[in-house]
N, CA and C atoms of all chains as a GROMACS GRO file, in nm:
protein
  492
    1UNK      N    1  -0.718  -0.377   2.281
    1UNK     CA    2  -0.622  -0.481   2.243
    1UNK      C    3  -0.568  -0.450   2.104
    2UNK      N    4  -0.420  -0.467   2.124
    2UNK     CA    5  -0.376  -0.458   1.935
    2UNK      C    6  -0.309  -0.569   1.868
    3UNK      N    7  -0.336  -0.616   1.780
    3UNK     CA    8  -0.247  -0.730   1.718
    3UNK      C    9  -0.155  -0.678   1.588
    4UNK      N   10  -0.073  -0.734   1.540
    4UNK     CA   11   0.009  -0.680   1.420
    4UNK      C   12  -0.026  -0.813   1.365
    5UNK      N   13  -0.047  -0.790   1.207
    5UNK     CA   14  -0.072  -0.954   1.123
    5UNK      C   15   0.027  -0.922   1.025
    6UNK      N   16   0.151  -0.997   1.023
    6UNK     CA   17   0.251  -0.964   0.928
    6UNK      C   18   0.245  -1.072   0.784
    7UNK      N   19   0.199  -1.011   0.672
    7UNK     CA   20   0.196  -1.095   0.583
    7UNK      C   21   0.299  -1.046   0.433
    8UNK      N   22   0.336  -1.169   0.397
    8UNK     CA   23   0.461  -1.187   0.324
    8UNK      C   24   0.442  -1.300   0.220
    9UNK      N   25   0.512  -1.299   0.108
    9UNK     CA   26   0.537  -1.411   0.054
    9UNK      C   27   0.545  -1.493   0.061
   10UNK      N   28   0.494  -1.638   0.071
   10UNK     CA   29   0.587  -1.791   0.031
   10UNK      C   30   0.719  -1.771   0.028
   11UNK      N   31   0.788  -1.853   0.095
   11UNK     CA   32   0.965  -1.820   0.102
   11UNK      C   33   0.949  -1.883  -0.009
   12UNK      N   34   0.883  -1.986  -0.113
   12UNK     CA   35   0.917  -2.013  -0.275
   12UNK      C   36   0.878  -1.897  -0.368
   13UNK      N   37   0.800  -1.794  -0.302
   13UNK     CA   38   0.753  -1.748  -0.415
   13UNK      C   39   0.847  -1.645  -0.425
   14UNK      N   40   0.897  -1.605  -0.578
   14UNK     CA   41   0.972  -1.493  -0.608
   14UNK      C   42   0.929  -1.343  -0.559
   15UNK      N   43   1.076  -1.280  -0.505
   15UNK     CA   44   1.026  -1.137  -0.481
   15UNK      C   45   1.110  -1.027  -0.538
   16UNK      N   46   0.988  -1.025  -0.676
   16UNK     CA   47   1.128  -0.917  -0.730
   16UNK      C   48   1.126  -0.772  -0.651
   17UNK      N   49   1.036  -0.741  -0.616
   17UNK     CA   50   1.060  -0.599  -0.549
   17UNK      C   51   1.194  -0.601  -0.486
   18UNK      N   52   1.170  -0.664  -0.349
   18UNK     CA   53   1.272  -0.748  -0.282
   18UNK      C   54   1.402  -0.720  -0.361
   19UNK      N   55   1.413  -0.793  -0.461
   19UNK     CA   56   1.553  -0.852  -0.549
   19UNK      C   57   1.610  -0.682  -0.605
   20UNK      N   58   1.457  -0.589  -0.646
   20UNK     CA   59   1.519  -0.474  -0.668
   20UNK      C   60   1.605  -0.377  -0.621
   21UNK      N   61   1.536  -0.443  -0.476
   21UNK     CA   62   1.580  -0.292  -0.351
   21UNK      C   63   1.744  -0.353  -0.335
   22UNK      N   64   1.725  -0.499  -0.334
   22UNK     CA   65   1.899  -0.572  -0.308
   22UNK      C   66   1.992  -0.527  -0.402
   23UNK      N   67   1.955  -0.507  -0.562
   23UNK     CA   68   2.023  -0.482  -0.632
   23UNK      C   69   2.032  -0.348  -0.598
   24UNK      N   70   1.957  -0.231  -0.614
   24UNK     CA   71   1.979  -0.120  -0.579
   24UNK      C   72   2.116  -0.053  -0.478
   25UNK      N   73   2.063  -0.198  -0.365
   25UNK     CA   74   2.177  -0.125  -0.266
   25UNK      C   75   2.261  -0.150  -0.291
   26UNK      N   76   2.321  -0.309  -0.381
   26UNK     CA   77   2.446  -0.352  -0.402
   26UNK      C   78   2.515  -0.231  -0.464
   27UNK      N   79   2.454  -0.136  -0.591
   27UNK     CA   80   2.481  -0.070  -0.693
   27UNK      C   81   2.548   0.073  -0.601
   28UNK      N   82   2.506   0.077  -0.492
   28UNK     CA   83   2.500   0.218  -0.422
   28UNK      C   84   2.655   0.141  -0.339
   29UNK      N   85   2.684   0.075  -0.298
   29UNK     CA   86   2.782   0.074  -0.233
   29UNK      C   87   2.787  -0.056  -0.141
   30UNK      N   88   2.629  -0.100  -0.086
   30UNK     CA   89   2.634  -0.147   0.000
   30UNK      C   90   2.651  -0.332  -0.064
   31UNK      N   91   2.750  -0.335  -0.050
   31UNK     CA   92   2.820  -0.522  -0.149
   31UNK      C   93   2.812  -0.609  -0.004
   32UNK      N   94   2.770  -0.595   0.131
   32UNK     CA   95   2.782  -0.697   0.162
   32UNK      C   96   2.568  -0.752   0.237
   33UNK      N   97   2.514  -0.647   0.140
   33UNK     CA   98   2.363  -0.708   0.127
   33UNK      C   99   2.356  -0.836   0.040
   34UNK      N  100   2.283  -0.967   0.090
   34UNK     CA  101   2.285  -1.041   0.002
   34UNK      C  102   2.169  -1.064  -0.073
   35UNK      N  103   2.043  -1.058  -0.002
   35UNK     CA  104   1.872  -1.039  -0.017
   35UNK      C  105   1.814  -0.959   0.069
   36UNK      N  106   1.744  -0.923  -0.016
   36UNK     CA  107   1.603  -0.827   0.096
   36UNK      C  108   1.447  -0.889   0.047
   37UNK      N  109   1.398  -0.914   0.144
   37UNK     CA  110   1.216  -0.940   0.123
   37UNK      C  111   1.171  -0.845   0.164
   38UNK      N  112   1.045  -0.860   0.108
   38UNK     CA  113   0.995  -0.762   0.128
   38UNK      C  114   0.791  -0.800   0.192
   39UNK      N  115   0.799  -0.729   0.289
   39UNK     CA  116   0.624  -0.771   0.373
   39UNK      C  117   0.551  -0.676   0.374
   40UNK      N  118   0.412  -0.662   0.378
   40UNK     CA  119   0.397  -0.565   0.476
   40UNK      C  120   0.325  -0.657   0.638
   41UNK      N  121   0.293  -0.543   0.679
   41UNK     CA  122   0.211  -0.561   0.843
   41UNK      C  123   0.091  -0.482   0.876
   42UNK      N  124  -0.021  -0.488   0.945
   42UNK     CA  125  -0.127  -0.429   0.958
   42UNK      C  126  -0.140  -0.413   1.129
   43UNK      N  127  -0.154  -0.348   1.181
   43UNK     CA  128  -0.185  -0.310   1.339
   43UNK      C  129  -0.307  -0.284   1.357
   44UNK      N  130  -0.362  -0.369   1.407
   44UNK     CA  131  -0.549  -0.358   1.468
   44UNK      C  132  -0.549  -0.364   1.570
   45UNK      N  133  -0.665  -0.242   1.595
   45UNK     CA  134  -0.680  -0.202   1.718
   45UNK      C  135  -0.839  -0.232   1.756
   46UNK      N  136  -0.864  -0.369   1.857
   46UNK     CA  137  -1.016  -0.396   1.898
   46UNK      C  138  -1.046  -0.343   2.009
   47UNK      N  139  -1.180  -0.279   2.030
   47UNK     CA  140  -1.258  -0.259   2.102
   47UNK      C  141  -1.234  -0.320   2.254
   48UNK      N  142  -1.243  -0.233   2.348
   48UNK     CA  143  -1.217  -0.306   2.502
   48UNK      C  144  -1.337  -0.399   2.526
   49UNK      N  145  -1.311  -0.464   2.606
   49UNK     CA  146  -1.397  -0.605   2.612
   49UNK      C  147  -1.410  -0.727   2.542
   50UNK      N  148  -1.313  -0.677   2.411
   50UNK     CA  149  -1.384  -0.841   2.405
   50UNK      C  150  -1.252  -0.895   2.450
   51UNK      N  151  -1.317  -1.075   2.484
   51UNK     CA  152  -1.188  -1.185   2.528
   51UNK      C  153  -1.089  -1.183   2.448
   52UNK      N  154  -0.968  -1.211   2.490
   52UNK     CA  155  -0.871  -1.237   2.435
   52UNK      C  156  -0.836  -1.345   2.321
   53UNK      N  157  -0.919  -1.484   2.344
   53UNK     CA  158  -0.924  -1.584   2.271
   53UNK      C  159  -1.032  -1.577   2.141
   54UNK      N  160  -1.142  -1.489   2.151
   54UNK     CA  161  -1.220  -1.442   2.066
   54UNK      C  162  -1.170  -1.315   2.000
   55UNK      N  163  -1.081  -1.275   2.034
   55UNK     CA  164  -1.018  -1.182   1.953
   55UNK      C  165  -0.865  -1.211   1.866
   56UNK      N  166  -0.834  -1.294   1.884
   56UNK     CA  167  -0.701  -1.391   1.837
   56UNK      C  168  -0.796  -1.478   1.725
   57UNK      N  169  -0.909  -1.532   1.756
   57UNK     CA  170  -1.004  -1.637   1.622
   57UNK      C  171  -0.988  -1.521   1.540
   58UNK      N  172  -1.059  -1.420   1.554
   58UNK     CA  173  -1.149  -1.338   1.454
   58UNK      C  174  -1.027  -1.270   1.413
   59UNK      N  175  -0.931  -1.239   1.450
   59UNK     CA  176  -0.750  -1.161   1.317
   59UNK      C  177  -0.709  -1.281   1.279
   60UNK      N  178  -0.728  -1.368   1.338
   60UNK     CA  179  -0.684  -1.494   1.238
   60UNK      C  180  -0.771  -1.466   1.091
   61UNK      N  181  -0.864  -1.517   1.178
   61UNK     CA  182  -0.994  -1.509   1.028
   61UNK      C  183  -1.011  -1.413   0.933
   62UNK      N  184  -0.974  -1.287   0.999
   62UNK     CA  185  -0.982  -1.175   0.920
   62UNK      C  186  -0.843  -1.211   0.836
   63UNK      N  187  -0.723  -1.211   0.874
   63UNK     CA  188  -0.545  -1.250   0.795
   63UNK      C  189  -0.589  -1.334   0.689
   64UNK      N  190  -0.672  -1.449   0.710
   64UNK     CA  191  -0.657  -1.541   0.610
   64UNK      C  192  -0.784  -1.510   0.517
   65UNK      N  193  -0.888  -1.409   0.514
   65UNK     CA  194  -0.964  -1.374   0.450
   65UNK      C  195  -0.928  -1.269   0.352
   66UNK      N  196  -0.877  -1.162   0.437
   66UNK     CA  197  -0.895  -1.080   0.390
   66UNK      C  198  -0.765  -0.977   0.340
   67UNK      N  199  -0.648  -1.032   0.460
   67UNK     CA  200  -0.521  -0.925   0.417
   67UNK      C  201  -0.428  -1.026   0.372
   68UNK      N  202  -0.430  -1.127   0.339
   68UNK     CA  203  -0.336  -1.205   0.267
   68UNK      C  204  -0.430  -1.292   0.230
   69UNK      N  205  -0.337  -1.353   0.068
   69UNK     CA  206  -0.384  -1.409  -0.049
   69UNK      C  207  -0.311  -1.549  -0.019
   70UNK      N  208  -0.350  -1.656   0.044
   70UNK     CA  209  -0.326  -1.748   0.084
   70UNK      C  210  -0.266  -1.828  -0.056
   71UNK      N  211  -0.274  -1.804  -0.194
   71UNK     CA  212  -0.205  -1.901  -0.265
   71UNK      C  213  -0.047  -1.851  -0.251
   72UNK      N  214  -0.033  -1.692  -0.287
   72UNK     CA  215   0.106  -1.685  -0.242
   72UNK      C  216   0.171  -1.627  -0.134
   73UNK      N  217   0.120  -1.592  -0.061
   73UNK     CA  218   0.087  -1.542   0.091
   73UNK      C  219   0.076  -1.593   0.240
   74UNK      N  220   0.220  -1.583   0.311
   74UNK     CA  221   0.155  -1.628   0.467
   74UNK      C  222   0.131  -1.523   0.509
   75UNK      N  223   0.088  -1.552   0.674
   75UNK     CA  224   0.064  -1.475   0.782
   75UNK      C  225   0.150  -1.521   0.892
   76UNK      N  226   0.150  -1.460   0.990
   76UNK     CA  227   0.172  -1.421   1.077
   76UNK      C  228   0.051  -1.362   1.234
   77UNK      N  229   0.025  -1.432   1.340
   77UNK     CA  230  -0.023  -1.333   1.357
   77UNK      C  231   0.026  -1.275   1.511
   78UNK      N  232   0.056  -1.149   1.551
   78UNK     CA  233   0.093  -1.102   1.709
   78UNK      C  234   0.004  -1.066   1.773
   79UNK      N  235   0.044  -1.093   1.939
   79UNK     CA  236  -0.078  -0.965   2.039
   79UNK      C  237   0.048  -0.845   2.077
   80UNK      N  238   0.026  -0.708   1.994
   80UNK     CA  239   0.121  -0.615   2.042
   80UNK      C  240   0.063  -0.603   2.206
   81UNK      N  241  -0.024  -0.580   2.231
   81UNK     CA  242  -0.100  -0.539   2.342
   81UNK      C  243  -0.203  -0.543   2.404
   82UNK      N  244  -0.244  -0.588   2.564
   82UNK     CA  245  -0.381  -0.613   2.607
   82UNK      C  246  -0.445  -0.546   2.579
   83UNK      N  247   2.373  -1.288   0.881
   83UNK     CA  248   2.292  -1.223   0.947
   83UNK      C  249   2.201  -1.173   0.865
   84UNK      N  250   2.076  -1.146   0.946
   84UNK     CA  251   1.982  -1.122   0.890
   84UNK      C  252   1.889  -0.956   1.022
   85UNK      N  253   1.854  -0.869   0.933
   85UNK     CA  254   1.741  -0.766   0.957
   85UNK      C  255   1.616  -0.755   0.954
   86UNK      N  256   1.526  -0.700   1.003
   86UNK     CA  257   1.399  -0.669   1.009
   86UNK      C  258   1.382  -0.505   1.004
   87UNK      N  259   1.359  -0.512   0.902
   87UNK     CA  260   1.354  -0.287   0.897
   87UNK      C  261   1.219  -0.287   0.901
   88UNK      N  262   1.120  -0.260   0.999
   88UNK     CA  263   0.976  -0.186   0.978
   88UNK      C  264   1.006  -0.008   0.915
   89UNK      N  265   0.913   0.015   0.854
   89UNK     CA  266   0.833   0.105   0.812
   89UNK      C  267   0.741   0.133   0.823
   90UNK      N  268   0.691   0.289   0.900
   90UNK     CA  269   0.544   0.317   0.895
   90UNK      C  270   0.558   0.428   0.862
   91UNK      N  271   0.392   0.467   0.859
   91UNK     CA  272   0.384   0.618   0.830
   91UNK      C  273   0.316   0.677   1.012
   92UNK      N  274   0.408   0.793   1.013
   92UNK     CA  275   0.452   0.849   1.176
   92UNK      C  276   0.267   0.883   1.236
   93UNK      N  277   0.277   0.884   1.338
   93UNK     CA  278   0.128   0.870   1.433
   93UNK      C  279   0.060   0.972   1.365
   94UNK      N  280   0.134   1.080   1.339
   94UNK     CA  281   0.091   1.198   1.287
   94UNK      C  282   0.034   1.225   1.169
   95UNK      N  283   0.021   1.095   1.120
   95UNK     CA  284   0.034   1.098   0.963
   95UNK      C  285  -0.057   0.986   0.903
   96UNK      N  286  -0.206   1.036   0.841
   96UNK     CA  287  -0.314   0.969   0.815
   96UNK      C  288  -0.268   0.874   0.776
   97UNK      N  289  -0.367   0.773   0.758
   97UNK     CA  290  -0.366   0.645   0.690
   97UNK      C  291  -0.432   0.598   0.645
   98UNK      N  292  -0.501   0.665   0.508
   98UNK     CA  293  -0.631   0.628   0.427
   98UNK      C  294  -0.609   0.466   0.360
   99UNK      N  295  -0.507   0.416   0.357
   99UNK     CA  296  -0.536   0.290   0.321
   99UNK      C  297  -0.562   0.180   0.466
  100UNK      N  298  -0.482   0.193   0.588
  100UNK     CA  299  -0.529   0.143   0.692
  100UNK      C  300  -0.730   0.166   0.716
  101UNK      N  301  -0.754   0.307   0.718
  101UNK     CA  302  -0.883   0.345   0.756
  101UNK      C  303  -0.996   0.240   0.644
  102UNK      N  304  -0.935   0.269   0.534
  102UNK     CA  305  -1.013   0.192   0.398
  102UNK      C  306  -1.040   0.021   0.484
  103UNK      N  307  -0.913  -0.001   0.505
  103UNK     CA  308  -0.949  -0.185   0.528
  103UNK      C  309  -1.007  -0.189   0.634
  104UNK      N  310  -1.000  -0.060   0.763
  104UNK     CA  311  -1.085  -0.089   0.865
  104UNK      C  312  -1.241  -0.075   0.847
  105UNK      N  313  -1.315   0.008   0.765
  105UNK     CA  314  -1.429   0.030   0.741
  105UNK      C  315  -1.468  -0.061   0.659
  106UNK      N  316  -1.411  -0.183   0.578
  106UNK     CA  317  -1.435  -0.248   0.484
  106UNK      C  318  -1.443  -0.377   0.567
  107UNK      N  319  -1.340  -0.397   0.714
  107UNK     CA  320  -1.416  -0.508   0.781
  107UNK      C  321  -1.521  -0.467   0.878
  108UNK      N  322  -1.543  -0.333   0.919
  108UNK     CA  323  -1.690  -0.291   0.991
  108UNK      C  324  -1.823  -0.380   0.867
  109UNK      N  325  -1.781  -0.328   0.767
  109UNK     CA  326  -1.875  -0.352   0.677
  109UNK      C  327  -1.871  -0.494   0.727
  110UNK      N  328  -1.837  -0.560   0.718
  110UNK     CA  329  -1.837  -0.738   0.660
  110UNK      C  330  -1.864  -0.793   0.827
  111UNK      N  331  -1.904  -0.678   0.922
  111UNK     CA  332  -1.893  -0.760   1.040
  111UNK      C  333  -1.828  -0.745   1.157
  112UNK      N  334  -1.730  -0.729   1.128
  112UNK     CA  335  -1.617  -0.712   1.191
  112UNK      C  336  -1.646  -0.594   1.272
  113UNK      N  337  -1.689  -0.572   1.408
  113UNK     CA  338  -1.745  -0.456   1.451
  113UNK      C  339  -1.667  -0.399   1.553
  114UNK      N  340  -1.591  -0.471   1.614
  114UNK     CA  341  -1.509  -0.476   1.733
  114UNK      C  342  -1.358  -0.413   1.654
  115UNK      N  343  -1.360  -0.407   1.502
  115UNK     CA  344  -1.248  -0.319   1.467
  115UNK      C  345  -1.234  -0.184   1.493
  116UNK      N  346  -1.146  -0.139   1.542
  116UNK     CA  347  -1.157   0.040   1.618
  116UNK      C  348  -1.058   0.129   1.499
  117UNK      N  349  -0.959   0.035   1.463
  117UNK     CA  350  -0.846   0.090   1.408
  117UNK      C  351  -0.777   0.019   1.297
  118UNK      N  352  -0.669   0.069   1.174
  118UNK     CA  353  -0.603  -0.013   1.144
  118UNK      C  354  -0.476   0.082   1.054
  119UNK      N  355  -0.348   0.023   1.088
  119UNK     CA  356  -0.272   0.122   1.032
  119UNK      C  357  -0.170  -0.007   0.949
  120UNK      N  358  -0.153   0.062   0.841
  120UNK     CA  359  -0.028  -0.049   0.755
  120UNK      C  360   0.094   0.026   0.763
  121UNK      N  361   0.179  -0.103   0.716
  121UNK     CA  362   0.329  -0.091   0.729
  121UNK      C  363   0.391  -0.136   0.618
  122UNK      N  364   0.500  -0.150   0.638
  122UNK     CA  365   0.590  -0.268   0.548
  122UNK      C  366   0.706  -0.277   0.641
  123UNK      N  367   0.764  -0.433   0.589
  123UNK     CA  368   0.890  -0.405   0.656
  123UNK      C  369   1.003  -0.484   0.495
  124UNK      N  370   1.114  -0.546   0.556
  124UNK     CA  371   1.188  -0.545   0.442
  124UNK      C  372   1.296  -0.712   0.565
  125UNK      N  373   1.293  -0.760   0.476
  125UNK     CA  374   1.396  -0.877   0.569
  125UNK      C  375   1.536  -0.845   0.519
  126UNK      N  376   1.652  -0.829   0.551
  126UNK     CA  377   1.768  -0.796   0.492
  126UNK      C  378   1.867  -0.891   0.565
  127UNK      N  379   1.913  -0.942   0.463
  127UNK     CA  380   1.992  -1.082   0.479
  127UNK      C  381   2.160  -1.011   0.425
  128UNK      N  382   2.232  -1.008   0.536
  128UNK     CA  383   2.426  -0.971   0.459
  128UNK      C  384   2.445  -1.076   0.499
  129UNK      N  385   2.587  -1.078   0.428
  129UNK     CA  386   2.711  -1.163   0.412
  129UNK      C  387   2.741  -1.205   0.563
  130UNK      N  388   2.796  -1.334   0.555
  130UNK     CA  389   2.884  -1.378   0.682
  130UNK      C  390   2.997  -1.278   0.649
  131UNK      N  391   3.020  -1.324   0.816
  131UNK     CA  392   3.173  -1.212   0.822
  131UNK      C  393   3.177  -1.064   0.894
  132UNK      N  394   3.070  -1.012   0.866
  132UNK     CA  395   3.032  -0.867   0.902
  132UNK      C  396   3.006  -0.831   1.021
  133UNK      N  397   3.115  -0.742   1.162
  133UNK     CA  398   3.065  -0.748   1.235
  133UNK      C  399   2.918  -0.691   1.231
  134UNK      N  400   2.859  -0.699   1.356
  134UNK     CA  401   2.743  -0.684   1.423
  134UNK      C  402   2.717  -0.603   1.418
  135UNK      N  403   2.826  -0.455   1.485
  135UNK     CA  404   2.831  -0.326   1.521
  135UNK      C  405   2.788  -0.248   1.353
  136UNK      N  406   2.875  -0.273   1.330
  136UNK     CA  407   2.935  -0.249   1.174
  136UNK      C  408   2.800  -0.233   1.068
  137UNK      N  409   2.771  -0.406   1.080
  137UNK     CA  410   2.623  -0.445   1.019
  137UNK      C  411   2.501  -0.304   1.035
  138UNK      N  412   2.483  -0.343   1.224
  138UNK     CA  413   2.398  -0.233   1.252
  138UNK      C  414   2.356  -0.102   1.183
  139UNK      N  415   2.489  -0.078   1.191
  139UNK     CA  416   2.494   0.085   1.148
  139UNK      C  417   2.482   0.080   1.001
  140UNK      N  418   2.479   0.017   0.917
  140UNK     CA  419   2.480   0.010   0.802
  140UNK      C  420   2.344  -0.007   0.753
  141UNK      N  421   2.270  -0.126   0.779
  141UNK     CA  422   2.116  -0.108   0.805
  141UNK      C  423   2.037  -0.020   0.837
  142UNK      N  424   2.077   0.061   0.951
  142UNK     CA  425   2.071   0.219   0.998
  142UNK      C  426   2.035   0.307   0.897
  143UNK      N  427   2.187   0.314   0.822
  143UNK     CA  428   2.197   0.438   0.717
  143UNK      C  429   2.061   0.398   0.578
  144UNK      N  430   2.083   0.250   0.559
  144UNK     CA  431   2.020   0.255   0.406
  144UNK      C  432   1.854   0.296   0.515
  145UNK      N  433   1.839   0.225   0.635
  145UNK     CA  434   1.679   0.200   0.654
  145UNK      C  435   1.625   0.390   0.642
  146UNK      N  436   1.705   0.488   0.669
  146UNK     CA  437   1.686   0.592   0.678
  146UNK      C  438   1.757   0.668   0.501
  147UNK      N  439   1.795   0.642   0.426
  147UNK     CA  440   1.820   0.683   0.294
  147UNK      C  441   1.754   0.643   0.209
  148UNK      N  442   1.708   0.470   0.198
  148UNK     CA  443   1.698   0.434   0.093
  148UNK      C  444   1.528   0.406   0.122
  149UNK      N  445   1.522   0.329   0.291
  149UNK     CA  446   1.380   0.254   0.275
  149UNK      C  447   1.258   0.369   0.318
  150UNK      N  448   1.263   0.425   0.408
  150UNK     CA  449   1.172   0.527   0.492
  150UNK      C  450   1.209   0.648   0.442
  151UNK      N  451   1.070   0.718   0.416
  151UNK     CA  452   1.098   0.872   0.389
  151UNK      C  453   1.062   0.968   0.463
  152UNK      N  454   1.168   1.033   0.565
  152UNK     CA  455   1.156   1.075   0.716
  152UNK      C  456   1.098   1.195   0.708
  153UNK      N  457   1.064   1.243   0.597
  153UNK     CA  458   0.945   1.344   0.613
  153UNK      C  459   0.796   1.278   0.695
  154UNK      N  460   0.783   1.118   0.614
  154UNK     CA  461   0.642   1.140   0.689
  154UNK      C  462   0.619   0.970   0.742
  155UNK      N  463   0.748   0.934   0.711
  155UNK     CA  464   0.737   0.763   0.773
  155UNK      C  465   0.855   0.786   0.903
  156UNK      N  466   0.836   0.689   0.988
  156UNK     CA  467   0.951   0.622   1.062
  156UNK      C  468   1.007   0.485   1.062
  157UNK      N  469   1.125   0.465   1.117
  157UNK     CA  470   1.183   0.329   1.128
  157UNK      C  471   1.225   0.230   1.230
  158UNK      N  472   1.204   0.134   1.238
  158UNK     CA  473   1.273   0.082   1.355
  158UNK      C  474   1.345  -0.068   1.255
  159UNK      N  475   1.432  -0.078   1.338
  159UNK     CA  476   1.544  -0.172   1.309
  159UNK      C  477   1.537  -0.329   1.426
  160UNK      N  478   1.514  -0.427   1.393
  160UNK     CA  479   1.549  -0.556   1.454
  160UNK      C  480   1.638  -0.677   1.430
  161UNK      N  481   1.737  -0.702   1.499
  161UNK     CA  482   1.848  -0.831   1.455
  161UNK      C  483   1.738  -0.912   1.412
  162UNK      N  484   1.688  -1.000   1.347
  162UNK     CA  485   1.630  -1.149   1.358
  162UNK      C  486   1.735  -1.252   1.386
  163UNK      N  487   1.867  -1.245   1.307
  163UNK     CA  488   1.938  -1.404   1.368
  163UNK      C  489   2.085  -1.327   1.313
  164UNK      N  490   2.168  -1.358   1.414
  164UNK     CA  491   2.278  -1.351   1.406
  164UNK      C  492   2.388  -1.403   1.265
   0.00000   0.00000   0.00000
């Protein structure tokens, strides 16, 4: 089974990276970018057998433990695949 | 309109920081982890007005110039909202 856990900013919280890459492109040519954010994503790959619903708890648990910083940080979480 | 540019680094192409967080939740438990590969992606928000087609291809060029470095990452491109 694989899940993707996409974690990102607070839409309040500032992203200058983000704001850099926007300015960047504006500077290069591209004037009709207005913002870019910026995320990353993690792809886990579990072991055959376990349940599906016990494997959706435990990337939850792991997202909010461990790969995102819940003060400025959501998640996300997907099943790419059985 | 708005984009979704993922970024990874290509199948071919280690991933000592994915491997790091996977052995770091073996450690903590997490036993049923087999795998883990990171990404980023980038949200890209243009101007009203812009066709679609147009848009596309433009996202295209920067996701392959500016965001991914096609020596050893790849890209994929997604509308999110019209």
């Amino acid at each position: 089974m694989r899940f993707r856990v996409f974690v990102s900013l607070k839409p309040t919280v500032l992203d200058p990276q983000g704001q850099t890459i926007c300015r960047a492109l504006n500077g290069m040519g591209h004037n009709s970018i207005t913002d870019v954010r910026q995320g990353k994503y993690f792809d886990i790959s579990l072991a055959e057998g376990v349940a599906r619903e016990q494997a959706m708890r435990e990337i939850e648990q792991i997202a909010q433990d461990v790969l995102a910083n819940p003060v400025i940080e959501e998640y996300q979480v997907e099943l790419l695949e059985e």
